[in-house]
N, C-alpha and C positions, 0 to 999 in steps of 0.2 A: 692633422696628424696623418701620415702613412701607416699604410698595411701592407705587412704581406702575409698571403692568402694563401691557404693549402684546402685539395679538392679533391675528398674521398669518396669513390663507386661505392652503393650499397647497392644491396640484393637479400633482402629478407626473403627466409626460407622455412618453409614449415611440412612436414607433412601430413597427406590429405588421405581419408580410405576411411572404410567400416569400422577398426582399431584403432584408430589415430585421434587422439584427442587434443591434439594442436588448434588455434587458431592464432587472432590476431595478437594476440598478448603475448605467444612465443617473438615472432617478429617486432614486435614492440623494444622488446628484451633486448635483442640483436641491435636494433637500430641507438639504444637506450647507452652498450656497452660499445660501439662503435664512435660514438658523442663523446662518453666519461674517457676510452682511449684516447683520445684527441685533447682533453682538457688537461689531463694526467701529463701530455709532454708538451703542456704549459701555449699551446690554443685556446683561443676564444671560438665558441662555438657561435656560427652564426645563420645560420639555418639550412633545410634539406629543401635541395634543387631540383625538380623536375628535367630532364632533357631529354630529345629524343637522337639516336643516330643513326644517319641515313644507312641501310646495309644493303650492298650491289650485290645483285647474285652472281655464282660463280657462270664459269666459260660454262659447262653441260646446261645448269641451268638457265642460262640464258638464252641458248641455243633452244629450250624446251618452252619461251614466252616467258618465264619467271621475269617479276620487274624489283625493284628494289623498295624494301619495305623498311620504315621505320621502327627501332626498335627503344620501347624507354626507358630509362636507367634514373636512379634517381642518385644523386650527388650531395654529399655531407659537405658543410662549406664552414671551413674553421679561418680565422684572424690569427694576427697578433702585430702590436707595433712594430715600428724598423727604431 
């Protein structure tokens, strides 16, 4: 059978301080209602992807030794037949 494939950025966010009583279970939540949207417009969810992307620093910073640093994003990865 074929697929085709749809591949949503996430970025769980919480906040951190003395008052702030966030943790992992807020980001959870996000990543939780990020899945059910994706199933809601009839994808199959099929797991969260690790990637990293290479990011070149700009002309100043280059000019100052800056080198190009990887940055990691993690990818929601939904299905659905053709």
């Amino acid at each position: 059978m074929a697929y085709e494939f749809k591949v949503v950025p996430f970025k769980g966010q919480i906040k951190t301080g003395v008052f702030s009583s966030e943790g992992p279970q807020v980001a959870s939540k996000q990543l939780e209602e990020a899945i059910n949207q994706g199933v809601t417009q009839g994808w199959e969810f099929v797991e969260v992807s690790h990637i990293n992307i290479l990011t070149a620093p700009g002309c100043l910073a280059g000019l100052f030794g800056q080198r190009a640093v990887n940055i990691p994003y993690d990818q929601v990865i939904f299905r659905k037949a053709r």
